[in-house]
Each structure stands twice: as structure tokens, then as C-alpha cells.
Residue, then its C-alpha position, 0 to 999 in steps of 0.5 A: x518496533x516488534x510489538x508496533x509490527x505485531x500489533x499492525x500484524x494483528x489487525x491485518x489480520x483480523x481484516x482478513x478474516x473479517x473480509x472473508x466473512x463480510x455479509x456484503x461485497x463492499x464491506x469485504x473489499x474495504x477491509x481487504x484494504x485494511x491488509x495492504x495500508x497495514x503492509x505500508x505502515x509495517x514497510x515503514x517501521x522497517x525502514x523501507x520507504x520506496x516500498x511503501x510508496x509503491x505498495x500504498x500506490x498499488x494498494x490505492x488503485x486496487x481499492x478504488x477499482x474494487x470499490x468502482x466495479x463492486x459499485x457498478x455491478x452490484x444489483x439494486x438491494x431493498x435497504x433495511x434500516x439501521x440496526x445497533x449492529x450497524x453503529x457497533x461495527x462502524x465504530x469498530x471501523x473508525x477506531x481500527x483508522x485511528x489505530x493505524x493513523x497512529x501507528x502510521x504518524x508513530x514509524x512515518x515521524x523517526x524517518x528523516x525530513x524532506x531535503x535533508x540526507x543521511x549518507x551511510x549508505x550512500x558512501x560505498x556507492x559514490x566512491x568507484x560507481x563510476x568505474x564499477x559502472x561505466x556509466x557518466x552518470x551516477x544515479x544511472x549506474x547506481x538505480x541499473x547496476x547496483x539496485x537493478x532487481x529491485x528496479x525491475x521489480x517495481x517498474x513491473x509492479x506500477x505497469x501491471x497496476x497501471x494496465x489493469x487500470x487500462x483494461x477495466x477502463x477498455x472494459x467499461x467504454x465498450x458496453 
């Protein structure tokens, strides 16, 4: 798993940097996006499913708000023919995808199916929660009590996602 993680590590990266020196704003947005989908494979391979879910979720309107307001504010470009470094650097670009959609297959696969439960965490929080809680019900005690921090911080994260969605949408019905 640490050379999975460091081999992740390595191509987000590389997308950074190459973000920072893209010729086009396009290009370093969607490679800007190799960093955050690298991020939710690492969450995977640490076990760390409900972050994953809210990075790629974040990761995934980020990119599509970049890609739109790029798109929608770039000025018109003549457009050159292709050259060979065109074709070199998509090809960079579909092998850096499968790459990642393997490492994604390889730390999605040892996770446990849909359905079924494993409850080694799940014990010490089903014996007393009721009491340590107050609550009638379980999963409340557990998500507000136990994991409140943690709650806080994704509901903050998915509203800032959301609101920015609704500004950029505000911004654009006004003009």
C-alpha cells in the first residue's frame, strides 16, 4: 500500500507542476484535477471511504466550474494544426487515466461490498451509546456525539460546494 500511495503521490505531483506550467488555462484546470482524483484514490487506499465520497464530490463540481467559466471566458483563439506535441501529450494523458483507473480498481476492490457489514468498529459504539448519549436514537447519538467534528466538517465542506455552485450560477443569470 505505501509504494500504491507513493506512486499516486507521484503523479499528483507531476499534475501540479504541470498545471503551473500548462501553455493553456484549460489544460492546467484539468490537470489540476489529476491532484484532487489522486487524493480520493489515496483516501481509499487508507480506508477512508466517506472522505473519499466527499472529496471526489467537491473534486467533480470544482472541475466542472472551472471547465464552464474557463470555457465561457476564454476570447476566441485562431487554432493551429496539430503538431506531434499534441499527440505526445494526449497520450501522456490516457496513460496517466489508466494508470490512476487501476490504482482506483486495485484500493476500491479489498473494500467491503455493498450490503454487507463488518462490525469491528461498530461494538464499542452499540454497547452503552444510548446511555453515553441520551439519544432514542442510535445513529443520531453516534453521527452527533461520537463523529460530531467530523460531521461539521463535511456538512461545512458540501455547503461551501454547494454555495459557490449557486454564486457562479447568480453571476451568470445577471449578465
Amino acid at each position: 500500500m505505501d509504494l500504491s500511495i507513493s506512486i499516486i503521490l507521484v503523479f499528483m505531483i507531476v499534475g501540479a507542476i504541470y498545471s503551473i506550467h500548462a501553455k493553456d488555462l484549460l489544460s492546467a484546470v484539468i490537470t489540476c484535477g489529476i491532484v484532487g482524483y489522486g487524493l480520493v484514490i489515496c483516501f481509499l487506499l487508507l480506508k477512508a471511504p466517506d472522505l473519499a465520497i466527499v472529496q471526489i464530490v467537491v473534486e467533480t463540481i470544482n472541475l466542472i466550474i472551472m471547465v464552464a467559466v474557463v470555457l465561457d471566458s476564454s476570447r476566441e483563439e485562431r487554432y493551429a494544426r496539430p503538431d506531434s506535441k499534441g499527440f505526445v501529450s494526449a497520450t501522456a494523458v490516457f496513460v496517466m487515466m489508466a494508470v490512476l483507473l487501476y490504482f482506483f480498481y486495485a484500493s476500491a476492490s479489498p473494500l467491503d461490498k455493498l450490503g454487507t457489514s463488518t462490525l469491528r468498529m461498530a461494538g464499542p459504539y452499540i454497547e452503552g451509546a444510548a446511555a453515553k448519549t441520551g439519544s432514542a436514537n442510535l445513529v443520531t447519538g453516534v453521527v452527533f456525539d461520537f463523529r460530531g467534528y467530523d460531521t461539521m466538517g463535511e456538512a461545512v465542506v458540501l455547503v461551501t460546494a454547494v454555495l459557490g455552485v449557486l454564486t457562479i450560477l447568480r453571476l451568470k443569470g445577471k449578465k
